[in-house]
Structures are given as C-alpha cells and as structure tokens.
C-alpha positions as CSV (number, residue, x, y, z in Angstrom):
1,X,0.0,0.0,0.0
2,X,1.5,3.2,-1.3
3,X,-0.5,6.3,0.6
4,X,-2.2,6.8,3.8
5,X,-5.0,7.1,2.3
6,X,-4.3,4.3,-0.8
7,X,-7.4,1.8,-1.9
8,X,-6.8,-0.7,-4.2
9,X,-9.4,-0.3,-7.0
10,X,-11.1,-2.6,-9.1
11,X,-9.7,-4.6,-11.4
12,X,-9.1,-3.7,-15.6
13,X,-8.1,-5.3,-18.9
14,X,-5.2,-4.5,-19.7
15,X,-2.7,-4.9,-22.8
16,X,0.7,-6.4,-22.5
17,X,3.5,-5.3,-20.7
18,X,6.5,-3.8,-22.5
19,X,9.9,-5.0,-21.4
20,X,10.7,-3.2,-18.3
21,X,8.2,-2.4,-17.2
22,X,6.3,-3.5,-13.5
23,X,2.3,-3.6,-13.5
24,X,1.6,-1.8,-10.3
25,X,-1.2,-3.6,-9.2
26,X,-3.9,-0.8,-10.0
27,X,-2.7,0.8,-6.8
28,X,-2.5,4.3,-5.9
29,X,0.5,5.3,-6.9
30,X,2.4,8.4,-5.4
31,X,4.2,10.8,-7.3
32,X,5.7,14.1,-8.0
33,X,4.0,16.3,-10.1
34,X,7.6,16.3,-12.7
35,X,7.2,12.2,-12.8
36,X,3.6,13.3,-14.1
37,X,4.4,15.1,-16.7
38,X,7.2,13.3,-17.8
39,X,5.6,10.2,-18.0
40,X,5.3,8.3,-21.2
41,X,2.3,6.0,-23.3
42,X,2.8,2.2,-23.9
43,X,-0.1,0.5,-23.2
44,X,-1.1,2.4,-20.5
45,X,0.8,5.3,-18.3
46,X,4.3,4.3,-17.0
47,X,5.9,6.3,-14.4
48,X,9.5,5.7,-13.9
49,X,9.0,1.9,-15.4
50,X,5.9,0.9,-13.1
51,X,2.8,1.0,-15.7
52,X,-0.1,3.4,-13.6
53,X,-3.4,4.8,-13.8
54,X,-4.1,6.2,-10.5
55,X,-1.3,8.8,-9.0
56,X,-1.7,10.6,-5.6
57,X,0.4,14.2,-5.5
58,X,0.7,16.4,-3.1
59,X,1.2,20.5,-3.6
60,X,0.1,23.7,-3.6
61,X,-3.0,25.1,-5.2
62,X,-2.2,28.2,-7.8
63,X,-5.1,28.4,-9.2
64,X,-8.9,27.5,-9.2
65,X,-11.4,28.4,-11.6
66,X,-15.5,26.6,-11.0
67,X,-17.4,25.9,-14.2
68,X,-20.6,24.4,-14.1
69,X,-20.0,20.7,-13.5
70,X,-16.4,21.0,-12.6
71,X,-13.7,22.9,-11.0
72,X,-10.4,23.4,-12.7
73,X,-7.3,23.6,-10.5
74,X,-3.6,24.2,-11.3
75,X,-1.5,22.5,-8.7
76,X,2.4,22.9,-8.0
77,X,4.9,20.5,-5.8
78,X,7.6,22.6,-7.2
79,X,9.1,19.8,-8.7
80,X,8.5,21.0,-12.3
81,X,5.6,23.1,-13.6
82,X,2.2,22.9,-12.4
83,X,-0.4,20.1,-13.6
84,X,-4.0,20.3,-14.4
85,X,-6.6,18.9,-12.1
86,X,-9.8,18.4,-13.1
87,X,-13.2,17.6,-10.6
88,X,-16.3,17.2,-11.6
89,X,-19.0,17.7,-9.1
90,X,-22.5,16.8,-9.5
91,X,-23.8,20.1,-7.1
92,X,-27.2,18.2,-6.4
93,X,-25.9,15.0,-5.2
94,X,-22.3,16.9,-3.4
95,X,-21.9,16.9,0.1
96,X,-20.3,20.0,1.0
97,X,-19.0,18.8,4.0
98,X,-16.4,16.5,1.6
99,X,-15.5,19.5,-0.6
100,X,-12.4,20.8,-0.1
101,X,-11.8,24.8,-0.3
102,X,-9.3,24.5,-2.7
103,X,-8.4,28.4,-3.0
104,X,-5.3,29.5,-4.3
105,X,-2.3,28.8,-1.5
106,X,-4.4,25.7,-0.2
107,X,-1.9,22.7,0.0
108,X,-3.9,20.1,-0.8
109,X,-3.6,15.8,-1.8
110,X,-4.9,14.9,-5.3
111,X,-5.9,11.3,-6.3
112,X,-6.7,10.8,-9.2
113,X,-6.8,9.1,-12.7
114,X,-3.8,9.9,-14.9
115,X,-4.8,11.2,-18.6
116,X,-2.8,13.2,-21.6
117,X,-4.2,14.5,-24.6
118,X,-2.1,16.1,-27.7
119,X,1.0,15.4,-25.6
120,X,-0.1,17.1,-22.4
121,X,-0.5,15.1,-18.8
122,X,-3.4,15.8,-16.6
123,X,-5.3,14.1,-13.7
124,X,-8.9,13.6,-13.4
125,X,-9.0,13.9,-9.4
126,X,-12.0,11.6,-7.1
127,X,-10.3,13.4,-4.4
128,X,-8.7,16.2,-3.0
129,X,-8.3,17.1,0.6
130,X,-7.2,20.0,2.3
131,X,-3.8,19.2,4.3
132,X,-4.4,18.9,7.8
133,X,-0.8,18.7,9.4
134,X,2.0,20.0,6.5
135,X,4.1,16.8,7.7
136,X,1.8,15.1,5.3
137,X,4.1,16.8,2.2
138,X,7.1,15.1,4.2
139,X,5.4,11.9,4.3
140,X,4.3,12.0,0.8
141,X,7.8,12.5,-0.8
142,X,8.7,9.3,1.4
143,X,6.1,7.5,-0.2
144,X,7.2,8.7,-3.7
145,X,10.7,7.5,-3.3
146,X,9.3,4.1,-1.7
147,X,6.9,3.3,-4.4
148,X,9.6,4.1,-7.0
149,X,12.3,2.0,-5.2
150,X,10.0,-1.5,-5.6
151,X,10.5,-2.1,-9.6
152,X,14.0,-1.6,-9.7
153,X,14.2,-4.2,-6.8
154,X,12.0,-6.3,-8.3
155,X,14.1,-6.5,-11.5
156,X,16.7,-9.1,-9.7
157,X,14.1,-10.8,-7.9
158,X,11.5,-13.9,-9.9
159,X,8.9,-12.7,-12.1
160,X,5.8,-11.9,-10.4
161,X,7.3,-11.8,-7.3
162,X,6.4,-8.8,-4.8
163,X,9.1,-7.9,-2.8
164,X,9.3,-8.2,1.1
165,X,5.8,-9.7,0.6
166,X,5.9,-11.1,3.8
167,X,6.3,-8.3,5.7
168,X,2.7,-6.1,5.8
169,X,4.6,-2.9,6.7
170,X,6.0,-2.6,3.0
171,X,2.5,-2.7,1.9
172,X,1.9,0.6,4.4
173,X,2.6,4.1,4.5
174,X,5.2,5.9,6.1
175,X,2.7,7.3,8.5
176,X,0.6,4.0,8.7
177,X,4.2,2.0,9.9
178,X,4.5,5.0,12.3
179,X,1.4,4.4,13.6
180,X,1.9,1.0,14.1
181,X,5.0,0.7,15.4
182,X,3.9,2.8,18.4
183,X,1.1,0.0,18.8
184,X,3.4,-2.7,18.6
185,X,5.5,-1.6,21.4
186,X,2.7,-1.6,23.7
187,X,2.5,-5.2,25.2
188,X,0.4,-4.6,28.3
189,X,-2.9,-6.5,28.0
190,X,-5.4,-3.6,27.9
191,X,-3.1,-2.2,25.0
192,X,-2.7,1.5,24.2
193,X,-4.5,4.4,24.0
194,X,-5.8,6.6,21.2
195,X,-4.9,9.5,23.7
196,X,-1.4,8.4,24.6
197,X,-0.4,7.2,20.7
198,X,-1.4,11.2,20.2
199,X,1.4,12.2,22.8
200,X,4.4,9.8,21.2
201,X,3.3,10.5,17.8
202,X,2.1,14.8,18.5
203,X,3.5,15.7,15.2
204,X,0.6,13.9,13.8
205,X,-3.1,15.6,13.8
206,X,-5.6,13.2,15.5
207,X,-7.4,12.9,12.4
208,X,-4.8,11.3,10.7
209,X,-4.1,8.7,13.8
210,X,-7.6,7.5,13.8
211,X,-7.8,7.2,10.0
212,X,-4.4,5.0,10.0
213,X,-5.8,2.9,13.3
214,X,-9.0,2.4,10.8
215,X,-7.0,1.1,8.0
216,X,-4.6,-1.3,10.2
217,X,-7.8,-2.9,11.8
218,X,-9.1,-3.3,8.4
219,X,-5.7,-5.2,7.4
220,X,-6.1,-7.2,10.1
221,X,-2.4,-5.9,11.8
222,X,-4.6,-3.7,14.9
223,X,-7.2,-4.9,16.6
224,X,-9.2,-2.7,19.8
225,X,-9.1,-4.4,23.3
226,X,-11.3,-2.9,26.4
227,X,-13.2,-0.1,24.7
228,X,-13.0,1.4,21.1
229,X,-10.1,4.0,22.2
230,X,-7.2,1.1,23.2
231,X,-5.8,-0.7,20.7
232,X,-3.5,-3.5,20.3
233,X,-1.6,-5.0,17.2
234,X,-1.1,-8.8,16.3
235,X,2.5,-8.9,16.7
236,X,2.3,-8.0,20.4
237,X,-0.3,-11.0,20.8
C-alpha cells in the first residue's frame, strides 16, 4: 500500500506489458508532479517503469477556476511546472462537508486518474483534501521515493514476485508503519491508547491517527481491546 490514504481499485483489462516495465497492481500510486508530466504512453501510463493509472500528488494550489459541473485547479509541488486537475461535481448530489476549499495557496492531496491528450499530462481527481498537518508533504515525498524504489528491486528478484511480501509494513505508508510501530511496542494486555499514541506521535493531527488505526484494523495488523479507544496489534499478541 502506497499512501495513507491508498485503496486498491477494481480490477481492468489490460494490454501487455513492455519490457521493463512493472504492472503496479492498480494501486495508488504516489508521485511528484515532474514524474507526471514526464511520464510516457505504452499500453497504458508508465511512471519511472511501473505501468499506472491512478497517482496521488501532493502540492500547492495556484489556481482554481468553478465551471458548471467541474472545477479546474492548477496545482504545483515545485518539482517542475504545475499540472491540471480536473473535478467534476454533480452540485445536487455533493456533500459540501467533503468539498475541499481549494483556494489558491491551499496545499492540498490529489488522487486521481492519470490522462494526456495532444502530448499534455493531466489528472482527473476523485479526491482532494485540504492538508491537515503540512508533515503530510514530508510523508508524501517518502512515499514517492518508496513506491519508486520496488521495480527496480523487483528486476533481480523472480517474475511476479512482490518484494518483502511477507512483511505487511512494506504494503503501508510511512505514517501508517508510524502508527503502528507505536502499537506494537505496547504489550500490556489492555493495550494503548488513542490519547497516549497522540502524545508519542504529537507531530501527527488526530485525524490522521484515527484514519491509519481504521486502515490497520481493516488489514487485520490492529485490533481494539477494552473499549473502542485502546488498541493492540497482532505482533504484540
């Protein structure tokens, strides 16, 4: 799992590979807005030789502009020059509570689905979110240069062969292994709390804890123990 917020998506056809070049699972992929726009059409997408449809970036917004069934946004990591994102909104069926403001200076995390036309890269975002703690851009270029370490290492390995596959921390994000390292080192029998994971980890917003506790119990590494605010992970038994 490549982001903190990372689903894996349904399953496509797809054409075959070229030599060189890793599938990536029709995972999230992260990346830097330059790897974006520099990326180049086989098949599909390929990012730094891993084949990809869905990206995840993380920058600044420098502009916004609402049209009618969508809002256009120009966002910049400062890794190259901005890249078009696109959302559509359907403004009867929108919750504005999951709108994110998206003004100009917002930092903000885009996911969405890579496209280019006449040359030109763009991404058609499902999401974007306002950053709640800027440690998130930190933990995002981790993520970048994790995701873009695993084909290069997989190169030497067997075909078809995910590396450290059987270790689940490689499948989670930096903040997710954060997480749950602090939960692993708690081996009393009532477990830890949400309140004192806040105090080792206070860098993080408690937003962000409870959504990476919700994705390791999901996983099946976390599991809650007395109440719904102490939690436990399998290694620690």
């Amino acid at each position: 799992m490549w982001d903190n917020e990372g689903h894996k998506l349904s399953q496509h056809n797809a054409g075959e590979k070229g030599a060189g070049i890793t599938r990536a699972s029709l995972q999230i992929l992260p990346c830097t807005v330059s790897q974006l726009l520099s990326s180049t059409k086989v098949d599909s997408y390929v990012v730094g030789g891993r084949e990809v449809s869905q990206a995840s970036i993380v920058g600044v917004v420098r502009r916004s502009q609402p049209f009618e069934n969508y809002i256009q946004y120009r966002v910049d990591d400062m890794t190259g020059p901005p890249v078009d994102v696109t959302l559509w909104v359907n403004t009867e069926a929108a919750d504005p509570s999951l709108l994110c403001d998206g003004s100009p200076g917002t930092y903000v995390k885009v996911v969405g689905t890579l496209r280019g036309s006449e040359g030109r890269r763009s991404l058609t975002a499902y999401n974007i979110r306002c950053l709640e703690d800027l440690n998130e851009i930190t933990s995002h270029m981790l993520e970048v240069v994790q995701a873009h370490m695993l084909p290069s290492e997989r190169v030497g390995g067997s075909p078809g062969k995910p590396v450290n596959d059987k270790h689940p921390s490689s499948r989670l994000s930096t903040i997710q292994t954060e997480v749950l390292h602090v939960v692993s080192k708690c081996r009393g029998h009532e477990g830890i709390s949400l309140d004192d994971i806040k105090t080792k980890l206070d860098y993080l917003s408690l937003p962000t804890i409870r959504s990476s506790l919700e994705f390791l119990m999901k996983e099946g590494n976390v599991f809650t123990t007395i109440d719904e605010q102490h939690f436990k992970s399998i290694e620690s038994g």
